[in-house]
C-alpha positions in Angstrom: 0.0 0.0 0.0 2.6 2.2 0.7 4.4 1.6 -1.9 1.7 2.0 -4.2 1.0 5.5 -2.3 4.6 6.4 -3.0 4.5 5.6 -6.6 1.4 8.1 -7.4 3.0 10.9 -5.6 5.7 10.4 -7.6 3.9 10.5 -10.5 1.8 13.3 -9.4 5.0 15.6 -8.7 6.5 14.7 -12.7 2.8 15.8 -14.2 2.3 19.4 -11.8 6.3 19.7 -12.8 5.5 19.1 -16.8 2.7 21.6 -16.9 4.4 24.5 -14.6 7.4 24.6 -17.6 4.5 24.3 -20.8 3.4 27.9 -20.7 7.2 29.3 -20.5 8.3 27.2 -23.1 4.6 28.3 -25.3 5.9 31.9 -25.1 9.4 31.7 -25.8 8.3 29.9 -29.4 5.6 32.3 -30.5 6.6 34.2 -33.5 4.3 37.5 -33.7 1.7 37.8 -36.6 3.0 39.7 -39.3 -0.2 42.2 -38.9 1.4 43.0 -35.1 4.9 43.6 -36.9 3.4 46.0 -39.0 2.0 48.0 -36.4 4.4 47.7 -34.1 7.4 48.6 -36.6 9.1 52.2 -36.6 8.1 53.9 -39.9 11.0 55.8 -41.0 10.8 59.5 -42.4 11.4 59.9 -45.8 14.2 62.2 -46.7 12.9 65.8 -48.5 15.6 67.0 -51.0 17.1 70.4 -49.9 16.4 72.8 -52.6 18.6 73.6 -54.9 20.8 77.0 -53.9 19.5 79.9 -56.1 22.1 82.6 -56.8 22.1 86.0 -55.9 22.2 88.0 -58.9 24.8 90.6 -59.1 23.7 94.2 -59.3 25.0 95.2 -62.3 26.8 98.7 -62.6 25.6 101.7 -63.7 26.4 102.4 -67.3 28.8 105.1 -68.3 28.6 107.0 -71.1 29.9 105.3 -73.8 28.0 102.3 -72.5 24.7 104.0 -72.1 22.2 104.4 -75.4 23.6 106.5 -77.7 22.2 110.2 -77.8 19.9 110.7 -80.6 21.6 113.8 -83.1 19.0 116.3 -83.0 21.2 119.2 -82.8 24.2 120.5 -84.5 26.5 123.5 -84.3 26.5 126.4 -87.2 29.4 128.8 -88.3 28.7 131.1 -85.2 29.5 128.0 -82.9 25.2 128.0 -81.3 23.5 125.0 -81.0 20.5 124.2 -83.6 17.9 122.0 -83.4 17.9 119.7 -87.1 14.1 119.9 -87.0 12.8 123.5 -87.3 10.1 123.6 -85.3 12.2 121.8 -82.5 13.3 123.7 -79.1 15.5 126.6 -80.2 15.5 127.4 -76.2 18.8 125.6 -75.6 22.2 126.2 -73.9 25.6 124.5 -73.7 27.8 125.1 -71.1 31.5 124.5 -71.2 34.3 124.3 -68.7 38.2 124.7 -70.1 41.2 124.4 -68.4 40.9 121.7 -66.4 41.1 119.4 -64.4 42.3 121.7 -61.5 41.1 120.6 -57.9 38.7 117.7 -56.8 36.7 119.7 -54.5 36.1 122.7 -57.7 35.1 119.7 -59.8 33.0 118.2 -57.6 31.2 121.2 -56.8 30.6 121.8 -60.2 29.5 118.2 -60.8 27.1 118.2 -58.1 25.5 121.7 -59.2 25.3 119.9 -62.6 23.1 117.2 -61.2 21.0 119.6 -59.4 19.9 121.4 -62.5 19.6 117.8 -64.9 22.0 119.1 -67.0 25.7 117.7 -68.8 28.5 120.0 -69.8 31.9 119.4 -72.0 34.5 120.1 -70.0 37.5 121.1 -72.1 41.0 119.7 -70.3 44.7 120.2 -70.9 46.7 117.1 -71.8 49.4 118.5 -69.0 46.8 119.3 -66.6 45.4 115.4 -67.5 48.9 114.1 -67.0 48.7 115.6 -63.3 45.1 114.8 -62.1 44.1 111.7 -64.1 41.7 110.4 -61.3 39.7 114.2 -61.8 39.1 113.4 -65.6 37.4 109.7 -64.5 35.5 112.0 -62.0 33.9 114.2 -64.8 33.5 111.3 -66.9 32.3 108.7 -64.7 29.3 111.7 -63.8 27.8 111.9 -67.3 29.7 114.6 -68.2 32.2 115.1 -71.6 35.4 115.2 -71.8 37.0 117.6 -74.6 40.4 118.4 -76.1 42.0 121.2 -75.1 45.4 120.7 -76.8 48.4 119.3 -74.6 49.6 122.6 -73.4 48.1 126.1 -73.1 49.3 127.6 -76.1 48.5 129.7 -79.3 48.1 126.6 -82.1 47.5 129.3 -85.1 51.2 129.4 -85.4 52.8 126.2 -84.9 54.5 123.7 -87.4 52.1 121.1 -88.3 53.4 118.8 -86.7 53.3 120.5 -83.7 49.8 121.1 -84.1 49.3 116.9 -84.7 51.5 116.3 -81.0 48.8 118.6 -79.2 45.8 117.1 -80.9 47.1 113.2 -80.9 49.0 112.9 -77.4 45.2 114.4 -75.3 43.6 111.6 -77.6 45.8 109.3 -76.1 45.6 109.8 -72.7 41.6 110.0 -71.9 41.5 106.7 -74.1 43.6 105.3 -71.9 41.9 106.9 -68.5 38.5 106.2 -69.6 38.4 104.0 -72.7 37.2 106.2 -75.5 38.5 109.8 -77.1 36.7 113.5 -77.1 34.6 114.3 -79.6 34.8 118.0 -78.9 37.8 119.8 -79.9 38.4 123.7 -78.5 42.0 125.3 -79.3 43.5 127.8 -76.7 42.4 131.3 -76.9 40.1 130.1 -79.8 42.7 130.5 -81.8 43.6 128.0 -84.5 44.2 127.9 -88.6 43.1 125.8 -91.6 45.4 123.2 -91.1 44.1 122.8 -87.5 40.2 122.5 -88.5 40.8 120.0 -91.2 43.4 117.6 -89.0 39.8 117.9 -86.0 37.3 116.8 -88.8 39.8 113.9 -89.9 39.8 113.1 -86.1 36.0 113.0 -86.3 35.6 116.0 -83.5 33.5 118.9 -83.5 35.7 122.1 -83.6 34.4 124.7 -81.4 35.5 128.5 -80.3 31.8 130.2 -78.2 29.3 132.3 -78.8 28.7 133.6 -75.1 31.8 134.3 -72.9 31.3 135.1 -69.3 34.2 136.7 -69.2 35.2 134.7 -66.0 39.2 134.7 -67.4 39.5 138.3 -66.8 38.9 138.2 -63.0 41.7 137.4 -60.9 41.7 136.0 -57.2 41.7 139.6 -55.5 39.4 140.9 -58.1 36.4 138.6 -58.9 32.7 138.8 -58.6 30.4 135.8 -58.7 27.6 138.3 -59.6 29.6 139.8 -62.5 30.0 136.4 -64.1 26.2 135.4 -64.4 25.7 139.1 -65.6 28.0 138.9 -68.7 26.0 135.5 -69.8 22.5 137.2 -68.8 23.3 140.1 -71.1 24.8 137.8 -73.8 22.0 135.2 -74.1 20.3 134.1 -77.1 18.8 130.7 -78.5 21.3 128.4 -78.9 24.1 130.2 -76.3 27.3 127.9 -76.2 28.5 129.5 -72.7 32.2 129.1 -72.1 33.2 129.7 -68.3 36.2 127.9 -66.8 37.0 125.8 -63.5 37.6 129.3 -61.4 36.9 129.3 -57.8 34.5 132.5 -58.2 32.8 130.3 -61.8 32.0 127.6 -59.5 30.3 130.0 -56.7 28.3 131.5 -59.7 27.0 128.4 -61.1 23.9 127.5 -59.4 22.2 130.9 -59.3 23.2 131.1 -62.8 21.2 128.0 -64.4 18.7 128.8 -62.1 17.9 132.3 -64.1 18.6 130.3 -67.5 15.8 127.7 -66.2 13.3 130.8 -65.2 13.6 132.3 -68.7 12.6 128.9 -70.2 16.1 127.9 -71.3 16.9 124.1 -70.8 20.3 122.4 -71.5 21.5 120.3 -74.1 23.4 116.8 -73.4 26.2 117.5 -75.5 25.8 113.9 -77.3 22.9 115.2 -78.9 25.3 117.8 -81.3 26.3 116.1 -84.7 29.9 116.1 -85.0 30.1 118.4 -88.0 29.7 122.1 -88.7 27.0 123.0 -90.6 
């Protein structure tokens, strides 16, 4: 009997020892449902493409003069040295101005510049190939503001009685330097004094330049630095005005003071000024 007993709680102990280990071993097996991976798995981002760098553009600069549109020609010069319009019933009303004997000082030529720009208007300015040769940076100035750059000869002096080949070494050697300061040569051509001679006109029309004396001087050469008046200098062009004036004044300290109140009368009495790229380049 007792051994029987022992035998079934032997028994008993093997069966409660198989059935405590089946659920371990159940779990460990299992293999999750591929609808549980799904939902269970990390979804990972797709990437977004960086755009593609756009470049800045570069601000382009401001044109100068012999890049900007050319000036129309509705205006030439006749044999008293006024300004014209081509079309007869266009504006007669006009006035050139001039500056010769530059360049001389940046803070004169920058005054004048800046009264230029406060009035809309352009002027030739008429420089000395030794006074060039000194002060290259003021002829980029002028330039580089709209303005013109004319030949003045090399030097200062009477060209009516000089060899001709003289007379070529003035002309030629100004050529040469503004082309090489700013890239092209003058158009405008104004000998010293006015003064020049046959040979001289014909070697400026082969150069494919405007010879030019004035027709209204303001008479701003004959006043010295003890005796000037700014008010005497807008008084000789008031009294010489007419249609057409080409105004000749130079880079004088008492010019420069005169300036503003001077195209401020020409602009009351109707007068507006021409950009000199607007002359045709011959006489007629």
């Amino acid at each position: 009997m007792k051994s029987k007993a022992a035998i079934m709680l032997l028994t008993l102990t093997f069966v409660l020892a198989a059935c405590s280990a089946d659920p371990a071993q159940t779990t460990s097996t299992v293999s999750p449902a591929p609808a549980t991976a799904a939902a269970t798995a990390t979804t990972l981002p797709t990437a977004t493409p960086s755009p593609t760098p756009t470049a800045t553009p570069t601000p382009s600069p401001s044109p100068t003069p012999s890049e900007a549109a050319e000036v129309p020609k509705t205006y030439h010069m006749n044999k008293n040295y006024d300004i014209v319009p081509n079309d007869p019933a266009g504006n007669k009303k006009v006035i050139l101005l001039t500056f010769d004997d530059g360049p001389k000082e940046l803070e004169m030529n920058q005054s004048l510049i800046d009264i230029l720009h406060k009035h809309k208007a352009k002027a030739i300015f008429f420089m000395n190939g030794y006074r060039i040769k000194q002060k290259p940076e003021l002829v980029k100035l002028v330039y580089d503001n709209g303005n013109y750059i004319g030949n003045h000869a090399w030097d200062h002096d009477n060209l009516k009685d000089m060899t001709n080949e003289k007379i070529d070494k003035q002309v030629d050697d100004v050529q040469a330097i503004v082309k090489s300061l700013i890239g092209v040569t003058p158009q405008f051509f104004r000998p010293p004094f006015g003064s020049g001679n046959d040979y001289l006109k014909a070697k400026i029309k082969s150069e494919k330049m405007l010879y030019m004396t004035w027709s209204n001087g303001s008479l701003d050469w004959e006043m010295t630095n003890k005796n000037n008046d700014p008010k005497k200098v807008i008084e000789n062009v008031m009294q010489q005005l007419h249609s057409g004036s080409n105004i000749l004044m130079h880079e004088l300290p008492w010019t420069v003071s005169a300036l503003d109140e001077l195209l401020t009368k020409l602009e009351e009495k109707g007068y507006s000024f021409i950009d000199p790229g607007a002359i045709e380049l011959e006489m007629r």
